[in-house]
C-alpha positions in Angstrom: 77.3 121.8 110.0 78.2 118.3 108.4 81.7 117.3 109.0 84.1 117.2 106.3 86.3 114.4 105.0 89.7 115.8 104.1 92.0 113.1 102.7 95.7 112.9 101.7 97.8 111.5 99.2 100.9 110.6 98.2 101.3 113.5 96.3 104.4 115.9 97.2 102.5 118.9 99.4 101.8 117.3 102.9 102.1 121.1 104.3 98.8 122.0 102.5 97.0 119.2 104.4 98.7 119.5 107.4 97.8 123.5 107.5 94.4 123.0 106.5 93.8 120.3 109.1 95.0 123.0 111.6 92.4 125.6 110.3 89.5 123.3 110.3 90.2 122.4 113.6 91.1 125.9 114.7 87.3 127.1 113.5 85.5 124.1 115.6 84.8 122.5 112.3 84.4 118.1 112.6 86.6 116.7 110.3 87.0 112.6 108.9 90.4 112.6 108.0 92.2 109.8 105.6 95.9 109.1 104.8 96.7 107.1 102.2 99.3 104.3 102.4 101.4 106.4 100.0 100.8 109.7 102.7 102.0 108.0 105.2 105.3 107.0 103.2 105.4 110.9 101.7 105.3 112.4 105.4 108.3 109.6 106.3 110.7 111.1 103.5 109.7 114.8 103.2 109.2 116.1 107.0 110.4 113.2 109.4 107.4 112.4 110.6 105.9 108.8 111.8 102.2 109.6 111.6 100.8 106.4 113.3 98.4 104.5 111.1 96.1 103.2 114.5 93.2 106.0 114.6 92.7 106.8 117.8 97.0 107.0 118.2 96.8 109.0 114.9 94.1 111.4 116.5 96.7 111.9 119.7 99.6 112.7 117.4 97.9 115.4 115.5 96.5 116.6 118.1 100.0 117.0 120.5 101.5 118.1 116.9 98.7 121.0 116.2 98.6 122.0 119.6 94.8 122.5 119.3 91.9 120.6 121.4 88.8 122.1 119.3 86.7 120.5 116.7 86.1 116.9 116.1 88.4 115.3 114.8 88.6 111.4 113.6 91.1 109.5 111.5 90.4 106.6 109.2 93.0 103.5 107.8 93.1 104.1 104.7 92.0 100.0 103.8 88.8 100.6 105.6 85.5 100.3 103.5 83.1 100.2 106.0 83.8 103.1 107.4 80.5 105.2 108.7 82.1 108.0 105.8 82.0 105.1 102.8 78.3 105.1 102.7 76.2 107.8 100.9 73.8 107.6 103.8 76.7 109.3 105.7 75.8 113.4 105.7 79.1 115.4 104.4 79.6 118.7 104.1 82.2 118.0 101.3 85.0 116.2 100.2 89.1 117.9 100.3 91.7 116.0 98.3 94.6 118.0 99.2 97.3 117.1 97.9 95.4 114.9 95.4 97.8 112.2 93.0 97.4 111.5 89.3 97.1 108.0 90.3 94.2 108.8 93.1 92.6 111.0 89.8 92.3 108.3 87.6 91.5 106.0 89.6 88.7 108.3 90.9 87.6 109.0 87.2 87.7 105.1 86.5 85.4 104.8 89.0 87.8 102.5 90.8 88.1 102.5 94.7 90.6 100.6 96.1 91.2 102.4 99.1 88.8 104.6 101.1 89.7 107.5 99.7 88.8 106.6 96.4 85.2 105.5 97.7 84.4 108.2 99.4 85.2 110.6 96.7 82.8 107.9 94.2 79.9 108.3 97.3 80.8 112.5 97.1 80.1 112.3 93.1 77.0 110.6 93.2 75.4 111.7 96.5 76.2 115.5 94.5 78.0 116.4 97.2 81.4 118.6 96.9 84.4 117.3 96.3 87.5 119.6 95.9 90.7 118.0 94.4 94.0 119.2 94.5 96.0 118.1 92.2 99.7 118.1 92.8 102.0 117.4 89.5 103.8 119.7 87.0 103.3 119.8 84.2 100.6 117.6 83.7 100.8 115.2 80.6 97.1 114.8 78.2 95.7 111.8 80.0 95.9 113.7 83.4 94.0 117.0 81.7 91.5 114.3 80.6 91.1 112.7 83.8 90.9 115.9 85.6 88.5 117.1 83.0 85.9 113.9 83.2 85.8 114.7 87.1 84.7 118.1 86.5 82.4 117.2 84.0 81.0 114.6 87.0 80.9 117.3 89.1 84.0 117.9 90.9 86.0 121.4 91.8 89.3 121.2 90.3 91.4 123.5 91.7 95.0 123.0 91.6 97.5 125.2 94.7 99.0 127.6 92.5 100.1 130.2 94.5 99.2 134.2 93.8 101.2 137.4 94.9 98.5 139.8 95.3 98.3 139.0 98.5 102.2 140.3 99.2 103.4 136.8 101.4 105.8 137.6 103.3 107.5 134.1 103.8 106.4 130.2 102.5 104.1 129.8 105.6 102.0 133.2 104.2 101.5 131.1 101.0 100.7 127.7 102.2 97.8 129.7 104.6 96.8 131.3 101.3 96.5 128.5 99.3 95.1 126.2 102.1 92.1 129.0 103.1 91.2 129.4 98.8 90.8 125.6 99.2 87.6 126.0 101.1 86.3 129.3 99.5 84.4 127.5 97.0 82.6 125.7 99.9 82.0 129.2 101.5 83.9 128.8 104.5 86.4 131.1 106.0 88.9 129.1 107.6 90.8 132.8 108.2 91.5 136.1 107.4 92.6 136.8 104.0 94.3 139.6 102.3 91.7 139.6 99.1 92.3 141.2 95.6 90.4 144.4 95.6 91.8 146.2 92.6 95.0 148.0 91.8 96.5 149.8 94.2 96.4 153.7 92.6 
């Protein structure tokens, strides 16, 4: 399999990329992972945590953090366009924005790319590979519905972590699994076991 790139913004839902980091990991999958300047800033004030912006330091700290040594696993500065990952020549599976901003979106759909995040997700459009985005904002105002719109009409899988009760959660760590593991469905990847909607219960 062709690793993923899974990147994170400065959107408010760290959690989500932290968890699905974790299950990536946990199913021997190789990941390219990217954290925005504003990520890095977002993970400071929400949860506490210094994620070091060196790769190969950043690599250690998730891995001592996640407690897991299995998949393949490397980090990318967020500033760095020559990345093997910035070229279409570059075989992906796909592309995870989780959580994705309104800033990243537009700037995606303005075919702007001032970070690597934002050229990666360009190279996933016109390679036609997959690129999920998760957008993080409420509500969302008309020029984000436009922007978020033009990336599905270039090709992109919009799908936003609202959460569902079907699958009875039982506590806010339930729900972030749930939301992180529907993430990849749409790829057609289990990352874990689901409780799935199978009609009402009579």
């Amino acid at each position: 399999m062709h690793p993923y790139v899974l990147a994170v913004t400065g959107a408010s839902a760290q959690p989500l990329a932290e968890r699905a980091l974790l299950r990536l990991l946990e199913r021997d999958r190789s990941v390219h992972l990217i954290l925005s300047r504003g990520a890095h800033e977002v993970f400071r004030a929400e949860q506490g945590l210094s994620v070091p912006v060196e790769p190969e330091q950043q690599e250690r700290f998730w891995r001592d953090r996640l407690q897991v040594d299995r998949g393949t696993l490397q980090c990318h500065r967020w500033n760095d366009q020559a990345a093997s990952i910035a070229s279409g020549s570059y075989r992906t599976k796909a592309m995870v924005i989780v959580p994705c901003s309104m800033g990243t979106v537009g700037r995606i759909n303005a075919g702007i790319a001032m970070d690597l995040i934002e050229r990666c997700a360009d190279v996933h459009l016109k390679e036609r590979r997959p690129l999920v985005i998760a957008p993080r904002e409420m509500p969302f105002n008309l020029i984000h519905l436009r922007n978020l719109t033009a990336l599905a009409e270039a090709g992109a899988t919009i799908a936003a972590p609202i959460p569902a009760w079907y699958s009875q959660p039982q506590s806010l760590d339930e729900m972030v699994d749930f939301l992180v593991i529907r993430l990849f469905d749409g790829l057609e990847d289990d990352l874990a076991p689901l409780r799935r909607w199978t009609g009402p219960i009579t």
